[in-house]
C-alpha positions in Angstrom: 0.0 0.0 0.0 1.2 3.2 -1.1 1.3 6.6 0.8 0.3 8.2 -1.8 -3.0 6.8 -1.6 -3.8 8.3 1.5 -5.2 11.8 2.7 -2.2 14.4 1.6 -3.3 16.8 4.8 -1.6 13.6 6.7 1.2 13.0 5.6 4.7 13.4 6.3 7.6 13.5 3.7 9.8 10.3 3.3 13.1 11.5 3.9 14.6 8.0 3.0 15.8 7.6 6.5 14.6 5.3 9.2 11.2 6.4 10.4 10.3 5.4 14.0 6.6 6.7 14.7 5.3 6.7 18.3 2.0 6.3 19.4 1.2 8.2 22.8 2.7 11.1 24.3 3.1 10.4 27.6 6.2 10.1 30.3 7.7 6.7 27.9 7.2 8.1 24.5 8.4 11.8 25.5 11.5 10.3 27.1 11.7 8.1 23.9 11.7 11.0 21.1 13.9 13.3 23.1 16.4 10.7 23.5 16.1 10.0 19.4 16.8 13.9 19.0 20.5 13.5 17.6 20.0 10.6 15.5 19.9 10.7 11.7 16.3 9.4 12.4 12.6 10.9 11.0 10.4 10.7 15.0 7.1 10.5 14.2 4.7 11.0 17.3 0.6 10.4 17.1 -1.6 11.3 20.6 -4.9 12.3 20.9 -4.2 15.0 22.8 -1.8 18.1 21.4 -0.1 18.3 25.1 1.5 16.1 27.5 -0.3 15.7 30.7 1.5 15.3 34.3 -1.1 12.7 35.7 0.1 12.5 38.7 -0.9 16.1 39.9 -4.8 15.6 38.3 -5.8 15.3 41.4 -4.6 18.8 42.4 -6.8 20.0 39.4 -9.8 18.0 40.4 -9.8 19.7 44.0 -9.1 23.4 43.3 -5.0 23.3 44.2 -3.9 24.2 40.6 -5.1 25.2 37.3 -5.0 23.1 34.3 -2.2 24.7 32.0 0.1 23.9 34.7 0.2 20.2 34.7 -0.2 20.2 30.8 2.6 21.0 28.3 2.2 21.4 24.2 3.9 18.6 22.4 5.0 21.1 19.8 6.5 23.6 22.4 8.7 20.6 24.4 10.0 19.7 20.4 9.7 23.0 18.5 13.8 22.6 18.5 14.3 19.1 17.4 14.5 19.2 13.7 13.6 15.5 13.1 10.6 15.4 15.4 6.9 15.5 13.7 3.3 15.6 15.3 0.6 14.5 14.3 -3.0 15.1 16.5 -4.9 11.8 16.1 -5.7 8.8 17.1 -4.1 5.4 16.2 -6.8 2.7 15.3 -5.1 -0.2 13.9 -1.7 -1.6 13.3 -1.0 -3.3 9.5 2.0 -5.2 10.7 2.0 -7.0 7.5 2.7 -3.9 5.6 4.4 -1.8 8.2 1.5 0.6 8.2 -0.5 2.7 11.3 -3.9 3.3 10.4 -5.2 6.6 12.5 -8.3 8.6 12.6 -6.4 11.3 10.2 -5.0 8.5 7.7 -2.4 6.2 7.3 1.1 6.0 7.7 4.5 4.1 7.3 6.3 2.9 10.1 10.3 1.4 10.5 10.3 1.1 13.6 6.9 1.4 15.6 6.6 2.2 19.2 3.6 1.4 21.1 3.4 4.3 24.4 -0.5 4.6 24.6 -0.2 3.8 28.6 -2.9 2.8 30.3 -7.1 3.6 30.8 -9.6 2.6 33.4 -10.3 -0.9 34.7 -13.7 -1.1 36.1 -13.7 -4.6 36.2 -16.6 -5.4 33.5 -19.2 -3.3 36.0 -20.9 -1.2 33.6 -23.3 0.7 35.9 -19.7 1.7 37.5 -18.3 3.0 34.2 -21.3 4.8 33.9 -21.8 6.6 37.2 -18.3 7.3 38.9 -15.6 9.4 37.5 -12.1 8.3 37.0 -9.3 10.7 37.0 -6.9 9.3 34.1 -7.1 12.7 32.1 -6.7 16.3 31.6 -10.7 16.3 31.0 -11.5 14.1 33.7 -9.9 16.7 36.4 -12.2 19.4 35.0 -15.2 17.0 35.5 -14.6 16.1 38.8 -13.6 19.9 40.2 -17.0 20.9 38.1 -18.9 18.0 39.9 -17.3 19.2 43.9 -17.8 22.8 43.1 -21.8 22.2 41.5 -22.8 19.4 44.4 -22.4 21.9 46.9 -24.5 25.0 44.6 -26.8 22.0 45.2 -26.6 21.1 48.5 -27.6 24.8 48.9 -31.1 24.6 46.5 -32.3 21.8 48.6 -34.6 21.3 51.7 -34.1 17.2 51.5 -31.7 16.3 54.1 -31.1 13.1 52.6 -30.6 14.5 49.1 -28.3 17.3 51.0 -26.1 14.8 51.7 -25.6 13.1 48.8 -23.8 16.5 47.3 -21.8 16.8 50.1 -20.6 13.4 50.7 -18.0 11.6 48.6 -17.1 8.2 48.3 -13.3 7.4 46.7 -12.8 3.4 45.4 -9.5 2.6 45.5 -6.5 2.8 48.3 -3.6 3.4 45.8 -1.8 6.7 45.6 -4.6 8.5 43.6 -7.5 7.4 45.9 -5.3 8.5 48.9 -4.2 11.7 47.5 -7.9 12.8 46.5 -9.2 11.9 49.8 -6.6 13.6 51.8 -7.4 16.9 49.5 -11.3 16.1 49.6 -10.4 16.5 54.0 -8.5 19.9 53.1 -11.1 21.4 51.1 -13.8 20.7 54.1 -11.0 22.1 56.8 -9.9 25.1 55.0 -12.0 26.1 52.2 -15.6 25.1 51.9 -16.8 26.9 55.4 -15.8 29.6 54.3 -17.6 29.3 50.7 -20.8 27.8 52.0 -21.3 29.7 54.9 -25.1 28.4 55.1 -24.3 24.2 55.0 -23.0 22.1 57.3 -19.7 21.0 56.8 -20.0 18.5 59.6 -22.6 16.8 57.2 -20.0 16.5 54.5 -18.3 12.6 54.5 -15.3 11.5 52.7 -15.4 7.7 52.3 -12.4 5.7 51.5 -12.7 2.1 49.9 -10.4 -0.8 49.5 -10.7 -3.8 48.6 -7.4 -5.2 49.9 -6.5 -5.2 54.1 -4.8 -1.7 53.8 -4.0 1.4 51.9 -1.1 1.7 49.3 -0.9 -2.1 48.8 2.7 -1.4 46.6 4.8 0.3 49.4 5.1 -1.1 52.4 3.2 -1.6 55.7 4.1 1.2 57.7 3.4 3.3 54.9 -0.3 1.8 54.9 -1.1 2.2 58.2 1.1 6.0 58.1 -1.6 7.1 55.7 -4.6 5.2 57.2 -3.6 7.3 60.2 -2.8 10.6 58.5 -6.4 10.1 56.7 -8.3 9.2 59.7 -6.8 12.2 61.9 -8.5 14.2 58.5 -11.3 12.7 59.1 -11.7 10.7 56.3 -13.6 6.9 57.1 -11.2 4.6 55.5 -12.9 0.8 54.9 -10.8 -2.2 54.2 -11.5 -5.6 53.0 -14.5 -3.8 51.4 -15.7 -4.5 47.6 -17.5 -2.6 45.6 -20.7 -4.0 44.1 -22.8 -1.7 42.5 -23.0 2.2 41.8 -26.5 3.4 40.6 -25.4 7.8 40.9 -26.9 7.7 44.0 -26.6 4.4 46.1 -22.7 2.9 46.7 -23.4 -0.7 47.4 -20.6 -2.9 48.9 -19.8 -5.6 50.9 -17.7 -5.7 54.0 -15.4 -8.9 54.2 -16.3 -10.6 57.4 -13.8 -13.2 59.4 -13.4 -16.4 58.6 -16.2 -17.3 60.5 -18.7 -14.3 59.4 -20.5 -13.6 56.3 -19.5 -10.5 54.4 -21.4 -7.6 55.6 -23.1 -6.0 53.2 -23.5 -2.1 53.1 -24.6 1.1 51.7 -23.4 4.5 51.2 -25.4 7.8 49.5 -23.5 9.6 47.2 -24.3 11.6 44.1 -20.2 11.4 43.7 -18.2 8.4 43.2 -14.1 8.3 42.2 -12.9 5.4 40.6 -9.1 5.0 41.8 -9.4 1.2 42.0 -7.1 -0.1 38.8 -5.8 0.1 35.3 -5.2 -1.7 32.6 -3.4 -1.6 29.4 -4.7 0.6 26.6 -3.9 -2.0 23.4 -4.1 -1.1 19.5 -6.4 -2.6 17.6 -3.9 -5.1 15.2 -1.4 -7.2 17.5 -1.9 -10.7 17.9 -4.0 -11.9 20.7 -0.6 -14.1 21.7 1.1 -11.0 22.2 -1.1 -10.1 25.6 -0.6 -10.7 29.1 -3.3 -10.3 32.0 -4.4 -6.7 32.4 -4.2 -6.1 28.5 -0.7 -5.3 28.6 1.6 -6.4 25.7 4.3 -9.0 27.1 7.9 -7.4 25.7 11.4 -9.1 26.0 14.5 -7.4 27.8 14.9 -5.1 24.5 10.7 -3.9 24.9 10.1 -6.1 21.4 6.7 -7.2 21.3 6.5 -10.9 21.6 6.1 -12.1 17.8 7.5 -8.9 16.2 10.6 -7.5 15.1 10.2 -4.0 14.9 7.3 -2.9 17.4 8.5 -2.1 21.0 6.2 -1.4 23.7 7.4 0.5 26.7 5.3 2.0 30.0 2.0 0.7 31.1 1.0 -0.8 28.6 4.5 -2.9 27.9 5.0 -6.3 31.1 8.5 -7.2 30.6 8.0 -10.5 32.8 11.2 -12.5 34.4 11.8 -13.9 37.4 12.2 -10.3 38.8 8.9 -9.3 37.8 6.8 -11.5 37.5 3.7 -9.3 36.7 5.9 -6.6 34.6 7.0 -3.3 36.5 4.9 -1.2 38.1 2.1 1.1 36.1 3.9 4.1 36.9 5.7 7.0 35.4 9.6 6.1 36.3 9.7 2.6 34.8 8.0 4.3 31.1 10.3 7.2 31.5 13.1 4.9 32.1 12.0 2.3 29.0 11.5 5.4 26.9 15.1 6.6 27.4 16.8 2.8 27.1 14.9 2.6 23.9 15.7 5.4 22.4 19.7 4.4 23.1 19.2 0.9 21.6 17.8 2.6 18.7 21.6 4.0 18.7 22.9 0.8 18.7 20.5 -0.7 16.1 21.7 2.0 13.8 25.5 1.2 14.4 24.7 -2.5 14.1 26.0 -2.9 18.1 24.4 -5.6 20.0 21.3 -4.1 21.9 21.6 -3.9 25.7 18.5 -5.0 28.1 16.7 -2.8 30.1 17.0 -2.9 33.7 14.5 -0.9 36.0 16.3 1.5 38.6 13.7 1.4 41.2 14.3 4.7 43.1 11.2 4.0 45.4 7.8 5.4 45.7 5.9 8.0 47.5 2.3 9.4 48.1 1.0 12.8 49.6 -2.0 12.9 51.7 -1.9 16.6 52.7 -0.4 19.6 53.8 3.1 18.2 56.2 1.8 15.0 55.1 3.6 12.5 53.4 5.1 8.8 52.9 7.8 8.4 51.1 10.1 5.1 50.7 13.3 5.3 48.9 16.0 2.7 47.7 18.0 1.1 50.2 14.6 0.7 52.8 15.2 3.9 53.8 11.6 5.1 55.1 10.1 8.8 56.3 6.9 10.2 56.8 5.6 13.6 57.5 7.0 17.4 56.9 10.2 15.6 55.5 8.6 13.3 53.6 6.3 16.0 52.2 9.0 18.1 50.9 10.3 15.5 49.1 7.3 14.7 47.4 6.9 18.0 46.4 10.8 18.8 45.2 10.1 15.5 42.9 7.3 16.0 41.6 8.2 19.7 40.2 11.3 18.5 38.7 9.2 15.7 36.7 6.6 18.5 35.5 7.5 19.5 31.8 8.1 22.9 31.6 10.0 25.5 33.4 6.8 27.9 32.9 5.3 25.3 34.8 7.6 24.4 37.6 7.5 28.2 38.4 3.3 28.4 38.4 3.0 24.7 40.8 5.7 26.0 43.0 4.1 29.3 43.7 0.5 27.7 43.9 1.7 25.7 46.6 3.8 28.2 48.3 0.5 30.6 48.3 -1.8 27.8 49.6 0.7 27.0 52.2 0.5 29.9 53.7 -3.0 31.2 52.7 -4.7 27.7 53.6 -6.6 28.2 50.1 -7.3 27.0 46.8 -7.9 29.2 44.7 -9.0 27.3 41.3 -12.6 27.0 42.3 -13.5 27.3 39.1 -16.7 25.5 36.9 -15.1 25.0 33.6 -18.2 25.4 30.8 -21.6 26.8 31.0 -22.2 28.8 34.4 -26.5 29.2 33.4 -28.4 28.1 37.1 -30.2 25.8 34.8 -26.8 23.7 35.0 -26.2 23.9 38.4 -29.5 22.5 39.0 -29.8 18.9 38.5 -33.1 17.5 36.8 -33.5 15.3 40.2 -36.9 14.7 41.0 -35.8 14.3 44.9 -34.0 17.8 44.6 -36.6 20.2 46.1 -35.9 23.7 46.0 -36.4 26.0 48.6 -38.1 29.9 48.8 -39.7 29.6 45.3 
């Protein structure tokens, strides 16, 4: 198939030099075309999205700490000086590995050397009404939703005479004890303490509950133990209700259901919660291209690589982050879905391309675990670093917060987050309180038939 056949607006010029196209722009496949930047290569880069996105500050977004250009960064901006970098804004649909071709929503295009980066999406477990109801926070957009949903559930709470339907607005239920679900509770608690009594003067706040659930016997199941029950403590001195050993059944937009896991002798318990709000935290799973071999995949939808990220049964598509498990006897269920292993990948990649291009032998990849960390609020931290070396608290806060401003992409953007945060410190506000869209009171009030206002 020729390229000429396809939609001119798409394409790119041959230059008769290798052409290595990668599909997603996240931490893997920006670390993967900068490290390509000095190679006699043409970098070809397709996302759905025209900016990078620092995920792991979407929560801040979601909750009013910081606004969403920060934690966002323009793909053509972070390349505008790489001279054999392309973009292109669409979305890759299927892969023609017969004919070395990437079919997208703009046209099609051929690939060298194809790198799959598309990381990974929301696992809800096959429960639909779930996927309808909750919000996830995976993207840019989904921030906005869920700070548009806080900030409009309390402009509810206020049009209502229902005390039962007041507190569905004002209470919260998080699935998920991970970082993410942690984090977003811990800034849920902040919000309450510092900022809504002063908003809504007329509610409450003592009404408003922030629910925690996870299905496994403590928080942050990847770090260790003391970090758990650290940030169990932390979120309970908040005054968030943490539940363990608690699964989630069912999620109507109004009535949590889910089951309490009793002893061995006890039946699980099962429970309800009322919330017009629920955030899914509770897993991922790969986000695959339509076109690879069903042999190719591993649980989780992940594509299973070898030590060079080659996808099992090709020779010239890679897959590296989330959606890549490079399984040994080290890991056994791939690295962790997290932003250092993808950044690291995308780097070794790119110098293996170096290799391939010299005809050297390709080196494996090895991850450098450095350790992991999660905020739960202001002084409040866990952080565990290589070696076993263990601190929570103020310390462990700071160095959260010195990390994760040298990951963000963008100088501009360093600057903005850091001053945010110094502000809020200080000021014990957030100051993004923003509803993104259409501000008409016909938005803010839901067609709820149990939402009664009051003094009409």
């Amino acid at each position: 198939m020729d390229e000429s056949h396809h939609n001119t607006q798409t394409l790119i010029k041959d230059q008769g030099k290798p052409r290595i196209v990668i599909v997603g722009g996240g931490f893997g496949g920006i670390e993967l075309a900068k490290g390509l930047r000095k190679l006699d290569v043409q970098v070809i880069l397709f996302d759905r999205y025209n900016h990078h996105t620092f995920q792991p500050l979407l929560y801040q977004v979601a909750t009013s700490g910081l606004e969403t250009g920060s934690i966002v960064y323009p793909f053509r901006k972070s390349f505008n000086r790489q001279k054999n970098f392309y973009f292109r804004l669409g979305e890759v649909t299927h892969i023609d590995a017969d004919n070395n071709l990437v079919e997208t929503s703009i046209g099609s295009i051929r690939y060298d050397h194809l790198v799959i980066a598309t990381g990974a999406t929301t696992n809800y477990y096959g429960m639909k009404d779930i996927e309808k109801n909750s919000v996830p926070l995976k993207e840019i957009s989904d921030s906005i939703l869920l700070r548009n949903k806080i900030i409009k559930n309390f402009e509810n709470a206020l049009l209502t005479s229902d005390d039962e339907v007041r507190n569905s607005y004002m209470d919260y239920v998080i699935v998920g004890g991970g970082p993410t679900g942690v984090e977003v509770a811990g800034a849920l608690a902040e919000l309450k303490k510092h900022v809504f009594p002063k908003d809504y003067r007329e509610l409450d706040l003592l009404e408003m509950d922030i629910h925690l659930i996870e299905a496994g016997p403590r928080l942050l199941g990847a770090m260790s133990e003391k970090s758990g029950e650290k940030a169990q403590q932390f979120l309970e001195k908040m005054g968030v209700k943490v539940h363990l050993n608690a699964m989630v059944k069912s999620y109507d937009g109004y009535t949590v259901k889910f089951a309490q896991k009793g002893d061995e002798e006890q039946e699980d318990e099962q429970q309800e919660l009322i919330s017009k709000t629920l955030v899914w935290a509770a897993g991922v799973k790969g986000s695959p291209i339509d076109g690879i071999q069903m042999e190719s995949f591993v649980g989780g939808n992940r594509l299973k690589v070898n030590q060079f990220n080659q996808v099992e049964g090709y020779e010239n598509i890679y897959a590296i982050g989330d959606i890549a498990a490079m399984i040994d006897e080290d890991t056994p269920r791939g690295h962790p879905m997290m932003a250092p292993p993808a950044m690291q990948q995308g780097r070794h990649l790119a110098k293996n391309f170096k290799f391939m291009l010299q005809n050297k032998p390709l080196k494996p990849f090895k991850y450098y675990d450095k350790g992991s960390m999660a905020t739960i609020g202001r002084n409040k931290a866990v952080v565990e670093m290589r070696g076993g070396q263990k601190t929570q608290g103020f310390i462990a806060w700071m160095i959260w917060m010195f990390v994760h401003l040298m990951y963000l992409v963008g100088f501009r953007n360093r600057i903005v987050v850091f001053i945010n945060w110094f502000m809020s410190y200080f000021s014990y506000d957030k100051s993004n309180r923003l509803i993104i869209g259409r501000t008409g009171v016909e938005d803010f009030i839901e067609k709820d038939e149990k939402l009664e206002t009051t003094d009409h």
